[in-house]
N, C-alpha and C positions, 0 to 999 in steps of 0.2 A: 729141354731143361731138365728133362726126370735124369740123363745120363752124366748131367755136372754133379750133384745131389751127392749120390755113390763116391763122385771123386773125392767130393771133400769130407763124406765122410773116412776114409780113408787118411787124408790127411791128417786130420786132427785126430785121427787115433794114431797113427805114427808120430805125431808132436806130444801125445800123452806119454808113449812109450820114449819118448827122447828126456822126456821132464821126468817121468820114472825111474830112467838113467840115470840122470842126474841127481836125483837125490837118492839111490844107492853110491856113485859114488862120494856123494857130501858126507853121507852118514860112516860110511869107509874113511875119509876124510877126518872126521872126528874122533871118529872110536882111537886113530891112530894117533890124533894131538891129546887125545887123555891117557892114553901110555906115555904119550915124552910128560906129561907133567906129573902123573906115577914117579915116573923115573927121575923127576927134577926134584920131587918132594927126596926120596932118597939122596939122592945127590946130597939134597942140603941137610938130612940126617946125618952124613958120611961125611959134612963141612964141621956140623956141629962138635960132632964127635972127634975129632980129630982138634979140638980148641979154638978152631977160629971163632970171630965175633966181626961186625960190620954188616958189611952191605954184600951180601950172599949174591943177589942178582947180576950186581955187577963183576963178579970173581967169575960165577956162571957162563955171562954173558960173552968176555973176553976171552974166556977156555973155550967155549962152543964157537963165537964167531955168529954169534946172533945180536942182534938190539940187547939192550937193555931190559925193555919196557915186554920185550918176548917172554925173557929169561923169566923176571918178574911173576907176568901173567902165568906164565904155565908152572911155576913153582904155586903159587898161591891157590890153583888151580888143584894142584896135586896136593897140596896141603886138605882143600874140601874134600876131593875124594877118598882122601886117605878116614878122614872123616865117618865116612859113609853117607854124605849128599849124592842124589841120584848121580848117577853116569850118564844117563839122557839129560840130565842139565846142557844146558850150553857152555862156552866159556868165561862167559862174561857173567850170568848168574851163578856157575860155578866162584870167580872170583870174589864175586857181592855174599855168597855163600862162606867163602874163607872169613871175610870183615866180622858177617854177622857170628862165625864161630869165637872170633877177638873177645865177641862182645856177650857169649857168654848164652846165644840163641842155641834151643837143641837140633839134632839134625831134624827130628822127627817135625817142628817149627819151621826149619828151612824148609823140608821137601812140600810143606803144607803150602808156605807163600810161594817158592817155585811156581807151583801147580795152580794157585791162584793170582801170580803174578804180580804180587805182594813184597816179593823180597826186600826193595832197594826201602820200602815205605818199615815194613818192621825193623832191618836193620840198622836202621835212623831213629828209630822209636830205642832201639836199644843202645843207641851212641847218646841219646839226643837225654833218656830219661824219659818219666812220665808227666815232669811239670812243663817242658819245652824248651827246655834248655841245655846248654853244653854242659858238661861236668869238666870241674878245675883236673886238671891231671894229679895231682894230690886224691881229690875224692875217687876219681877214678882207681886211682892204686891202691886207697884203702875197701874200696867195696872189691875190686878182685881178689883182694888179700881175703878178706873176708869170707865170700865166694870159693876161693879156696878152700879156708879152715872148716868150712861144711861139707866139702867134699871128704875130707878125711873122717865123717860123721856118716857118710852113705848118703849123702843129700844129692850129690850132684847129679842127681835124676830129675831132680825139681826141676821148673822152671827156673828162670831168674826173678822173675815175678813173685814165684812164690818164698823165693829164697829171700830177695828182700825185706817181705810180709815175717819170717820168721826171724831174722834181725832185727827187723821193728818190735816185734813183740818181746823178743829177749831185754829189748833196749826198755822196753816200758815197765819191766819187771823188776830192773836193778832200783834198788832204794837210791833214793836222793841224795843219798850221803855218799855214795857212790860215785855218781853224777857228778855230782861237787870234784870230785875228782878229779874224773878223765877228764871234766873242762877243765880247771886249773894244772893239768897237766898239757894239754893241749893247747893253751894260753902261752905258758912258759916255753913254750916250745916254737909256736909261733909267732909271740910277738916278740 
């Protein structure tokens, strides 16, 4: 019995080193699908620039001779890393990574949920808002807008969080007469 023992220890140190294999060549594997999506994010600088408008993925997709849903993934991919979301991401947090940048999450908040495996729940937290619900595509356009116009102020280091908080305060500062306004203008406009 003592000379089975040795065999199999053996074995399964040969089955470690086969699985150690293995994930050398995964991680080879990956490194090399975060260059194609590198390159896809260009790609689609070199669409933009050039005037097009539309569905990038599928211009992509048909020039390369891949899916769709490929072209897609590893553009939006390339878009996170271009970013500076970790390169040890995967592809698929790297993409949940792209949305959450949409929505205005910083890297340094991405790489944090990555790591704690948070991402897909804060990226919903920031599609979703803090009361639980959707935002009308309207509100949503006007708080990017917004979001923007603080960027050209040095803000865009903030959170989003915090940036809100400082549009709220702005907002609560404006005199009523004011107020009176932008709703009556707001009114006229939308009803």
């Amino acid at each position: 019995m003592t000379a089975r023992v040795p065999s199999l220890e053996v074995r399964a140190l040969t089955l470690e080193q086969e699985m150690a294999a293995w994930g050398q060549r995964f991680q080879a594997t990956q490194r090399s699908m975060a260059d194609r999506a590198r390159e896809a994010r260009v790609l689609h600088l070199r669409w933009l620039a050039a005037g097009h408008q539309g569905d990038f993925s599928t211009t992509l997709s048909k020039a390369a001779g891949i899916s769709r849903t490929t072209a897609w993934r590893l553009w939006r991919a390339g878009l996170a890393l271009e970013a500076g979301v970790s390169a040890q991401a995967d592809q698929t947090d790297l993409i949940e990574a792209a949305r959450a940048l949409d929505k205005g999450v910083t890297v340094p908040e991405i790489d944090k949920a990555i790591a704690a495996g948070t991402l897909r729940d804060v990226t919903n937290l920031a599609d979703v808002g803090m009361v639980g619900r959707q935002m009308s595509a309207d509100a949503a356009g006007l708080r990017e807008r917004v979001q923007q116009r603080l960027g050209l102020f040095g803000l865009d280091h903030l959170p989003p969080v915090e940036r809100d908080e400082l549009v709220f305060s702005a907002f609560l500062s404006i005199s009523d007469e004011t107020l009176r306004g932008i709703v009556s203008s707001y009114r006229r406009v939308t009803e």
